[in-house]
C-alpha positions as CSV (number, residue, x, y, z in Angstrom):
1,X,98.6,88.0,110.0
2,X,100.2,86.0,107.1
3,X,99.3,88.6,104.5
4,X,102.6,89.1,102.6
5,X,102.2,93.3,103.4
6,X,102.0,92.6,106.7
7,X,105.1,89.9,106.6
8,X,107.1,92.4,105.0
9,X,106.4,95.6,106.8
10,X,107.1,93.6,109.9
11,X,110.5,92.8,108.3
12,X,110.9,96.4,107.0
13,X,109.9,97.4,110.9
14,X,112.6,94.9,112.4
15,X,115.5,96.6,110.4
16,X,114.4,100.0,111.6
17,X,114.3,98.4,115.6
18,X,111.0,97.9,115.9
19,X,109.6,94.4,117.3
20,X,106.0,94.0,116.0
21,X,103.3,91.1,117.7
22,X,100.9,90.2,114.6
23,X,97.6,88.6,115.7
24,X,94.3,87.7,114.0
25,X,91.0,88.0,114.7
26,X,88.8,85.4,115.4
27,X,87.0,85.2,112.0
28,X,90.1,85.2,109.8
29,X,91.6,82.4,112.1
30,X,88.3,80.3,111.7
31,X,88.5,81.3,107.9
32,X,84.8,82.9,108.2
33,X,84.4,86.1,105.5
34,X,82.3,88.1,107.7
35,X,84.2,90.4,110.4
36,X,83.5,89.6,114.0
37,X,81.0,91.9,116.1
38,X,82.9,95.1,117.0
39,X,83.2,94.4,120.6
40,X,84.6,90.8,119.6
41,X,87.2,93.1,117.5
42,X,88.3,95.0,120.3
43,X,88.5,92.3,123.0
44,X,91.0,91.1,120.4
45,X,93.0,94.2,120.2
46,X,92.7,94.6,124.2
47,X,94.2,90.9,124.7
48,X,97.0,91.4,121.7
49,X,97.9,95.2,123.3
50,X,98.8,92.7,127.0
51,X,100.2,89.7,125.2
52,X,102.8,92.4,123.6
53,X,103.0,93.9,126.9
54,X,104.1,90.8,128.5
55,X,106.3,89.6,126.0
56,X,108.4,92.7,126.2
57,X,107.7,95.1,129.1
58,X,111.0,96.4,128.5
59,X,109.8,98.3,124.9
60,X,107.5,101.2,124.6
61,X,104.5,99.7,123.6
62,X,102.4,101.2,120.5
63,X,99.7,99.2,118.9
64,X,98.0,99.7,115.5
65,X,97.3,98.5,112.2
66,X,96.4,97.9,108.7
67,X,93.2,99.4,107.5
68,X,90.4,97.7,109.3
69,X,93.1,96.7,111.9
70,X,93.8,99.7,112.9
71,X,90.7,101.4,113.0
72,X,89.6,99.0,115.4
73,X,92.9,99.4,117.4
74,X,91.7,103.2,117.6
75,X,87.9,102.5,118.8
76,X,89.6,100.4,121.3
77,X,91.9,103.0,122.8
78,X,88.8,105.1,122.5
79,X,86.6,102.6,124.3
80,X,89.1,102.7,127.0
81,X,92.9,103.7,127.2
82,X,95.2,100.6,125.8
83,X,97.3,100.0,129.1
84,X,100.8,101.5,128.3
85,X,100.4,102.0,125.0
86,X,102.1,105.3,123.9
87,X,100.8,105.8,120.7
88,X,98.4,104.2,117.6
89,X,100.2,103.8,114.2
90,X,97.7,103.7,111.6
91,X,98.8,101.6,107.9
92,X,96.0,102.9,105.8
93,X,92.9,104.2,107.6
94,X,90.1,103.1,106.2
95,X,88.0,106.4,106.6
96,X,85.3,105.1,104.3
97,X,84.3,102.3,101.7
98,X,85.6,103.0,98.4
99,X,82.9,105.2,96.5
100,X,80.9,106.0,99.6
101,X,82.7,109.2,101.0
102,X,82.1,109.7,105.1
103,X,83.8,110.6,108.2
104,X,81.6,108.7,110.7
105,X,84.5,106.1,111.0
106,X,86.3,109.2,112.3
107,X,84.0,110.3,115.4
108,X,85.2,108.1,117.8
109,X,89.1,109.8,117.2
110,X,88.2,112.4,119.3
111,X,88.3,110.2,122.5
112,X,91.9,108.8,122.2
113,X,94.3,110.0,124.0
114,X,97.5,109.2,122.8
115,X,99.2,110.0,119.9
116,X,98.2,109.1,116.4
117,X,100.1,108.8,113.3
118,X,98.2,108.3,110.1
119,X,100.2,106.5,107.0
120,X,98.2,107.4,103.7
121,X,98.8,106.8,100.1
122,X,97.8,109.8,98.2
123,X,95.6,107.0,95.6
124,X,93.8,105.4,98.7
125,X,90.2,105.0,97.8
126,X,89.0,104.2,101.8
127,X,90.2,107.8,102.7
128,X,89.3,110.8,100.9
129,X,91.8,113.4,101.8
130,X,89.7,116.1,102.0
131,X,88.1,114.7,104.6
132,X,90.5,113.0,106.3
133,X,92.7,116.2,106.8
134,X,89.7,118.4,107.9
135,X,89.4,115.4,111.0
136,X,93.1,115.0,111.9
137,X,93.2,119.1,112.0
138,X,90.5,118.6,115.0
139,X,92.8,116.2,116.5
140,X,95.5,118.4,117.0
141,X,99.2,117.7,117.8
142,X,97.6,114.0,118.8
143,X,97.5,113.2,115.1
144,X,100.3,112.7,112.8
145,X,99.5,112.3,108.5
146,X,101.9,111.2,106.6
147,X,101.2,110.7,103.1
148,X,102.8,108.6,100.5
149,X,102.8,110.0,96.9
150,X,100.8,107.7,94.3
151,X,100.3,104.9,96.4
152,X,97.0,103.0,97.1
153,X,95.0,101.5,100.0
154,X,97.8,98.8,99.9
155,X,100.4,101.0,99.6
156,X,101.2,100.0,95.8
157,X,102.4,102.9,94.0
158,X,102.4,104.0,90.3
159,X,105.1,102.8,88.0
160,X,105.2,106.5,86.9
161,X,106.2,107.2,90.2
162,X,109.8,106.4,89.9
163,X,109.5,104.2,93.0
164,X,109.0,100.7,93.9
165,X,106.4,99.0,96.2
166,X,109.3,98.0,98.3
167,X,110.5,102.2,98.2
168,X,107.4,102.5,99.5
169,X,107.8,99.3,102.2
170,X,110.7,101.2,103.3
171,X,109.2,104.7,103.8
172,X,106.6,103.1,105.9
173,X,109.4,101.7,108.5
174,X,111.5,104.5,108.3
175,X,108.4,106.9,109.2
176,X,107.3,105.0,111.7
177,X,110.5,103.9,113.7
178,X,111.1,107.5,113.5
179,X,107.5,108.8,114.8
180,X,107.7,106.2,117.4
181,X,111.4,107.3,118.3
182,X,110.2,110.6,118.9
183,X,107.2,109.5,121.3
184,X,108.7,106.9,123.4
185,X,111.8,109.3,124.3
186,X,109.8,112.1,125.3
């Protein structure tokens, strides 16, 4: 929850009004390398979604996260709807390993309920997208794809690009506070 992305897209966040809860999961706090059990992984995201909850019940509430973060944030709300959470906000879903295209990371998609919005970089090796478009089409309205033009998995983007990692910091807030704006007031 240190990660200098996630430090600064929670400051990029804040000056858009957005209050973020960052949280770990029990393997990175105990410094192990191997991810926890996916259940493990979702009890986390489960306890995070109330400790956010109760530390603001005046804000809409929308969880989500960074790559593997966020796609077990989804199999969460898809294991059982996140108590008033309005919507997922996906930064970087990992669709696949790098080199190894697939969409079964995607099946479980189908079974959330609330709306989705997917931030890509158009260079992201961990989602193909030609097959990640083909899944959020399934999805419907629930699914939002936003893409961001030369930028990778971590959302660095090409010098040739005319644009700056923190250009696309900034796009990432912006789109979201925006998205989420147009969610919570409906």
């Amino acid at each position: 929850m240190q990660h200098p992305f996630l430090t600064s897209l929670s400051h990029a966040l804040a000056a858009h009004h957005v209050a973020t809860l960052r949280y770990q999961f029990p393997y990175m706090e105990q410094k192990r390398r191997a991810p926890d059990p996916p259940a493990v992984l979702m009890d986390t995201v489960d306890a995070a979604v109330a400790a956010a909850a109760q530390a603001a019940p005046q804000l809409p509430l929308f969880a989500g996260g960074k790559s593997m973060g966020g796609r077990m944030t989804s199999q969460a709300a898809a294991r059982n709807p996140l108590p008033g959470v309005q919507g997922l906000v996906f930064f970087g879903f990992p669709l696949h390993p790098p080199g190894a295209p697939s969409i079964r990371r995607a099946d479980h998609l189908a079974n959330v309920t609330v709306p989705m919005l997917f931030l890509q970089g158009t260079r992201d090796t961990f989602a193909d997208l030609k097959l990640l478009r083909p899944v959020l089409s399934k999805l419907g309205s629930l699914a939002t794809l936003h893409l961001l033009d030369t930028a990778d998995h971590s959302f660095h983007v090409l010098k040739s690009s005319k644009r700056t990692d923190a250009d696309a910091l900034e796009e990432l807030a912006a789109t979201t506070a925006s998205w989420i704006s147009g969610i919570a007031h409906k």
